[in-house]
VOGU-3710 file (C-alpha; in Angstrom, 3 decimals, decimal comma):
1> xxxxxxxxxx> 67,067/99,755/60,803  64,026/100,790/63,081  63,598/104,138/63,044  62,750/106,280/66,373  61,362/110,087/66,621  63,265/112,041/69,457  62,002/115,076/70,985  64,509/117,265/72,677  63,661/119,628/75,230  66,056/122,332/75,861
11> xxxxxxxxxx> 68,221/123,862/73,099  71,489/125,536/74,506  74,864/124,066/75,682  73,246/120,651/76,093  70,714/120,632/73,678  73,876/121,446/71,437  75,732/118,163/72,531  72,799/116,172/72,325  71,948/117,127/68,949  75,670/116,212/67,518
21> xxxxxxxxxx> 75,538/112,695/69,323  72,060/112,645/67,541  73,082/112,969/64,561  76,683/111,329/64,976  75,442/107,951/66,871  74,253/105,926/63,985  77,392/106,819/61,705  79,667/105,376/64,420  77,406/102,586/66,114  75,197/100,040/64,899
31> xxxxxxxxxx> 72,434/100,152/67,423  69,731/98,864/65,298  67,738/102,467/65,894  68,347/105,414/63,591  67,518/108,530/66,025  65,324/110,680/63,713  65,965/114,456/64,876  61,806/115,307/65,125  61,180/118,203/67,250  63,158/120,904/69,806
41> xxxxxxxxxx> 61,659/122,103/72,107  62,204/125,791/74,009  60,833/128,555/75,776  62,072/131,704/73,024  60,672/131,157/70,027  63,840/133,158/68,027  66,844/131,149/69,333  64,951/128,473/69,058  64,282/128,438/65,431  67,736/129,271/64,901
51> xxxxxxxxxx> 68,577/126,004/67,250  66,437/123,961/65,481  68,044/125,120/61,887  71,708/124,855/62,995  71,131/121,496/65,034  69,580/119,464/61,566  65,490/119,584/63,882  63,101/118,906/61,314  60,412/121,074/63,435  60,691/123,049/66,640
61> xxxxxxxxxx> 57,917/123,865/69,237  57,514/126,004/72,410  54,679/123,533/74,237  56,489/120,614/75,563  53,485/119,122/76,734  51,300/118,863/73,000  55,075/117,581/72,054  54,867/114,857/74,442  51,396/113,596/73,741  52,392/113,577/70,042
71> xxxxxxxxxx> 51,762/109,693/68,635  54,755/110,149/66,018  57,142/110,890/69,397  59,276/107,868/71,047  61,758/109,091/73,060  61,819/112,660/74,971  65,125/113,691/75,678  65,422/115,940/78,672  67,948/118,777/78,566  66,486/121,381/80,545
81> xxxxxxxxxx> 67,169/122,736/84,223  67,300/120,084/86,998  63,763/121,623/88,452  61,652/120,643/85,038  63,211/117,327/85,050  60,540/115,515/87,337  57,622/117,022/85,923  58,733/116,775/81,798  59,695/112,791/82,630  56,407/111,807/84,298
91> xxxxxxxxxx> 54,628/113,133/81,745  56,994/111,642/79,030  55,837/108,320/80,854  52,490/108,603/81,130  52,494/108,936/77,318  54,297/105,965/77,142  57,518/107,759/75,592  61,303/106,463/76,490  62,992/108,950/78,516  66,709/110,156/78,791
101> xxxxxxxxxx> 67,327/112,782/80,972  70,422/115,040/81,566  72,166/114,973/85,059  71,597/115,591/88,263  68,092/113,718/88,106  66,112/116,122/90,177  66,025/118,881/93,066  64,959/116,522/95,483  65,233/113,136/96,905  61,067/112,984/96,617
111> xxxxxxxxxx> 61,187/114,075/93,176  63,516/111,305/92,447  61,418/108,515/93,908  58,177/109,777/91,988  59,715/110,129/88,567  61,713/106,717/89,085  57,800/105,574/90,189  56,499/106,443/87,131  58,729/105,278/84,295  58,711/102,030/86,594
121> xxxxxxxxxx> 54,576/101,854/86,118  54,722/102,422/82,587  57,802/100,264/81,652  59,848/102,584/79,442  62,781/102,757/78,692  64,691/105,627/81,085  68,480/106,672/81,185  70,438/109,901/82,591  73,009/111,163/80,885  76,081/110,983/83,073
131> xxxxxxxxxx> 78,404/111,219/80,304  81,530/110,724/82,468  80,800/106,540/82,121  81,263/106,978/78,391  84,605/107,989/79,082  86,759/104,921/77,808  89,351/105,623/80,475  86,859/105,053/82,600  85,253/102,578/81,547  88,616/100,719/81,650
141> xxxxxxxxxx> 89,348/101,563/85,038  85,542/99,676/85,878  86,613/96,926/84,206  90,202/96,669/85,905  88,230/97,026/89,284  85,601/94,191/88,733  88,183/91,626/87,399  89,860/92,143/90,541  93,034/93,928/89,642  92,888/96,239/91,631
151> xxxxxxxxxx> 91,940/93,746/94,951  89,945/95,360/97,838  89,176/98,990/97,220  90,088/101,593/99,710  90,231/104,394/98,600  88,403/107,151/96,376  89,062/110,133/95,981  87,474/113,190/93,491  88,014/116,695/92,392  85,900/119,067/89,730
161> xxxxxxxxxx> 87,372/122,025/89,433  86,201/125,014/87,229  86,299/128,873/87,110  83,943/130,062/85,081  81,878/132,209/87,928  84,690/134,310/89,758  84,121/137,784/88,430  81,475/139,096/91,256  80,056/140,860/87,608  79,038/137,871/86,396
171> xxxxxxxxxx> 75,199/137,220/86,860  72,890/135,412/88,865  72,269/132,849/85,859  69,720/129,901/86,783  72,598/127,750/88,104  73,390/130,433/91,165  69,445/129,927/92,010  68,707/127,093/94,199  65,022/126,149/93,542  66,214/125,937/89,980
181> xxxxxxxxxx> 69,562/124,066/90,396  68,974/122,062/93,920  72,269/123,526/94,845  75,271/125,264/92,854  78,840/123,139/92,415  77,276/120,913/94,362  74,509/119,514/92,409  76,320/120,496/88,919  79,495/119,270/89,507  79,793/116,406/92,492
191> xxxxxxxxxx> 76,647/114,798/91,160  79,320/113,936/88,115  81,528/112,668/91,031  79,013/110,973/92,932  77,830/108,833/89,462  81,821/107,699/88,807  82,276/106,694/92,751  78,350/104,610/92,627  79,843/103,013/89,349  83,226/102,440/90,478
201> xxxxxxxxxx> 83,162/101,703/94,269  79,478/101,427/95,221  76,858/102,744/97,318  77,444/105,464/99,737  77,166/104,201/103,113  77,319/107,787/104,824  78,749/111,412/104,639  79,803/114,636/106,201  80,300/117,844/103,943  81,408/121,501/104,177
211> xxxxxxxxxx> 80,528/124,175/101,465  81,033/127,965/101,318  79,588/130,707/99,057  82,076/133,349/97,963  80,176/136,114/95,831  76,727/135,985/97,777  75,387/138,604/95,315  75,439/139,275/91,949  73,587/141,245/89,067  70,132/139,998/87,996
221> xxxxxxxxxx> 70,528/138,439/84,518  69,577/140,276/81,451  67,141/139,275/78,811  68,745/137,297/75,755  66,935/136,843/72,263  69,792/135,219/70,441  71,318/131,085/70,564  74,619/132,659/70,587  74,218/134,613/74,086  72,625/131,924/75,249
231> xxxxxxxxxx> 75,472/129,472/74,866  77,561/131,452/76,796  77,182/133,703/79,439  75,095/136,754/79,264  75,547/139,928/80,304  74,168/140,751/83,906  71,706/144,350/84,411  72,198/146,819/87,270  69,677/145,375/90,026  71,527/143,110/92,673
241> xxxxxxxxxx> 70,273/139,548/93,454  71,138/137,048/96,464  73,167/134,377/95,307  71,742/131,538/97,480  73,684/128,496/96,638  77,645/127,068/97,316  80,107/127,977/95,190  82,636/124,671/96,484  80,774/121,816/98,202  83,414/118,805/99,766
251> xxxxxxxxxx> 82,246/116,226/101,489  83,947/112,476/102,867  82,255/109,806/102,191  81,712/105,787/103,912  81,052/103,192/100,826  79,118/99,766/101,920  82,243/98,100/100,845  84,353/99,725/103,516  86,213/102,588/101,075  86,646/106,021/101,949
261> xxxxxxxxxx> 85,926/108,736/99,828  87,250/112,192/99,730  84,599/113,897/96,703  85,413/118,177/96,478  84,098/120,604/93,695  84,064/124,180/93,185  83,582/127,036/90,653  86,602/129,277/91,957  89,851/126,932/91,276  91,474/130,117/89,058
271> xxxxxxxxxx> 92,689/128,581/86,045  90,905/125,507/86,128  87,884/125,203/83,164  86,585/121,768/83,347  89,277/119,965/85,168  88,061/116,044/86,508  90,231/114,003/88,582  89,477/110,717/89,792  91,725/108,092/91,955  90,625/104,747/93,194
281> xxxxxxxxxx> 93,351/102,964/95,386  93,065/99,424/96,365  95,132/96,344/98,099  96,788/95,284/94,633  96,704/98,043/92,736  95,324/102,006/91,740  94,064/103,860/88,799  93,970/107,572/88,160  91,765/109,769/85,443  92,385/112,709/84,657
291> xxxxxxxxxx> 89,505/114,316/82,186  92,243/117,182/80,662  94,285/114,024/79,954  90,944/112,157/78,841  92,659/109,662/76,601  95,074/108,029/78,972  94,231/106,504/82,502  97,355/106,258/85,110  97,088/101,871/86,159  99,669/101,055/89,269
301> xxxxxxxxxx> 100,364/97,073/89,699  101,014/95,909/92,593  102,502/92,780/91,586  104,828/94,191/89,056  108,570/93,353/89,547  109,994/95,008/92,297  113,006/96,845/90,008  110,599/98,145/87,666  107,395/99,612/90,133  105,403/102,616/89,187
311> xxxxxxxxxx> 102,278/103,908/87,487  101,998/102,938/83,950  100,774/105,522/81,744  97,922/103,584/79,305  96,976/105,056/76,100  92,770/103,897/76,385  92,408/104,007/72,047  93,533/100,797/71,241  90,686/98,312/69,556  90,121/96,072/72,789
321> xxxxxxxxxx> 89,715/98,958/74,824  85,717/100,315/75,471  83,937/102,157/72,599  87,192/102,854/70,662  86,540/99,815/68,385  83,699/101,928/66,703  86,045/104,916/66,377  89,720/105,327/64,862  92,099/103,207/64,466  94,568/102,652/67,614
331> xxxxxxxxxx> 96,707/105,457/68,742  93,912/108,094/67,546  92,226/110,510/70,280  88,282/110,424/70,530  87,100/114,086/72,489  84,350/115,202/74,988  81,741/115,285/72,730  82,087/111,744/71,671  81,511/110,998/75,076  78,033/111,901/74,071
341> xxxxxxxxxx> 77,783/109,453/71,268  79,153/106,827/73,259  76,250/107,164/76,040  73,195/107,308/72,973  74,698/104,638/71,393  74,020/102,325/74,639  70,942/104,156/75,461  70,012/102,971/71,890  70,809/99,516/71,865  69,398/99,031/75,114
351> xxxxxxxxxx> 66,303/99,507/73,565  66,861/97,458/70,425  68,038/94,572/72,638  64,874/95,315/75,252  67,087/95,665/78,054  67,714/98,200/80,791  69,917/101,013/80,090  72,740/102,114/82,701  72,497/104,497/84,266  68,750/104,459/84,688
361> xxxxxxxxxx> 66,849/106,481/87,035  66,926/103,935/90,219  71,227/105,293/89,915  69,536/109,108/89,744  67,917/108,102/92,929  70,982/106,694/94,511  73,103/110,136/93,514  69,971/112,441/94,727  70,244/110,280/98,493  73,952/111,198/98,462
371> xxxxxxxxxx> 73,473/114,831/97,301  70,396/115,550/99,904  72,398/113,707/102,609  75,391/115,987/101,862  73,039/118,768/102,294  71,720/117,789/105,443  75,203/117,374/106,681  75,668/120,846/106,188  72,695/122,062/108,170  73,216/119,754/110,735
381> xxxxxxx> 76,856/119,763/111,013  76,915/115,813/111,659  77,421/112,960/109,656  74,261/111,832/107,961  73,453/107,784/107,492  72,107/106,958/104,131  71,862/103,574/104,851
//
């Protein structure tokens, strides 16, 4: 078992995740690399030390950079806002390090091409962390559209739905900011939507989107010195800021294959937390995911007898089914956060095997072309060509 030393960067909500899958990859998976949990990396000393302590880190550091040039480091894992990305992963490649990196990729379609640029030039390994693919449902539903089951695809359609900003009280945190983020819902949430429609249907041909901002201010955020505030959300002060990105981004969508797409998200569906719904229709068939319902995907055959048509409701733990052979035994539910563990465990034995991992950053360009050509749609009010 060849042992590798990860540095994380970034400690809260996924710092958190990656730090179980970590630590829970090599008890589930035989990769032929045993992560070693090195060094965490933050900003606030305090939280951090606390992080590092309640996440099994065997040091923790606030100078990501002296991290990175470190000799004993192998891979950099990148969990930090999506404007340090570009700058954390270039460097992680210039110092020869393997690199996986949380979603969206980057703020910009130029930032995109230079990091892909550089982990290209020094030939590391590089992955982002669309966890979404790890989803065995999924991952089913990919394999019942290659095989052909599903004959020519027509139609895809997408919805991410949460809640969690509606209260006009609840602060300008660094996803309302837009040179942080790249956008709000938009970047957070389709770029999750985006990643299942490249993997399932295929490049994005063209688009035209709408948005709309509902609460376009909100209180500054306050100051936190403790991991547990900073897991959740903090409290806002008394000075007003201008919220400058879209609370609900939708946008239809031409694939190179000749599908339509239909992709919406939002932050103000009342009632909905983290809901993910997916369809892909074709000539002979359709499949339907739905993430609150994450162990089951929704298969309709075409070519089923005609007294007994109708969706089929698929139970995705059985052994033959993807990832579940490393879990429980059939019938028994696996949950988000193996998701997580699913995703390392290929990251890891893409590297083992010397192989490219999916998805790598040339797919993080791919999603950034989409999300920047959504965004021009808006200002333009036009369809935009991507190709």
């Amino acid at each position: 078992m060849k042992k590798l030393n990860v540095a994380l960067i970034g400690y809260k909500f996924m710092g958190k995740a990656h730090s179980y899958a970590l630590m829970s990859t090599p008890f589930f998976f035989k990769t032929g690399i045993e992560p070693v949990r090195k060094v965490i990396v933050g900003r606030h000393e305090g939280p951090l030390k606390q992080a590092a302590e309640d996440f099994g880190w065997e040091e923790y550091s606030t100078d990501w950079r002296e991290v990175i040039r470190r000799p004993d480091i192998d891979v950099v894992d990148i969990a930090t806002p999506p404007n340090t990305h570009a700058e954390i992963a270039i460097a992680a490649a210039e110092a020869g390090k393997h690199i996986f990196c949380e979603k969206p990729f980057t703020v910009t379609v130029a930032e995109a091409e230079q990091t892909l640029e550089a982990v290209e030039r020094a030939g590391v390994k590089h992955m982002l962390g669309f966890n979404y693919r790890r989803v065995p449902a999924i991952a089913l539903a990919k394999q019942l559209i290659d095989s052909g089951r599903l004959g020519r695809i027509y139609h895809f359609r997408a919805v991410y739905l949460q809640d969690w900003i509606m209260d006009p009280q609840f602060p300008r945190i660094w996803k309302l900011n837009r040179a942080i983020a790249g956008s709000g819902a938009h970047h957070e949430l389709n770029s999750h939507l985006i990643d299942i429609a490249l993997y399932l249907v295929g490049k994005v041909r063209s688009v035209v989107g709408m948005e709309e901002t509902f609460v376009r201010e909100r209180p500054a955020e306050a100051a936190s010195e403790t991991l547990s505030t900073m897991l959740t959300a903090q409290a806002g002060s008394s000075r007003m800021e201008r919220v400058d990105v879209d609370d609900t981004t939708a946008f239809l969508a031409r694939f190179e294959g000749g599908a339509t797409g239909t992709v919406e998200s939002t932050r103000f569906a009342k009632g909905r937390r983290n809901h993910n719904r997916i369809e892909v229709n074709g000539s002979e068939g359709s499949v339907y995911f739905d993430l609150e319902n994450m162990n089951r995907l929704e298969y309709y055959d075409a070519n089923d007898p005609a007294d007994v048509p109708g969706f089929r409701s698929i139970q995705v733990n059985e052994g033959c089914h993807p990832y579940i052979s490393h879990w429980w035994p059939p019938g028994h539910a696996i949950g988000y956060q193996n998701t997580f563990v699913n995703q390392f465990a290929d990251f890891f034995e893409a590297i083992a095997s010397d192989r490219k991992p999916e998805p790598g950053f040339e797919v993080g360009l791919e999603n950034q072309r989409v999300l920047g050509a959504v965004s021009r749609s808006l200002l333009e009010g036009r369809w935009i060509d991507i190709y």
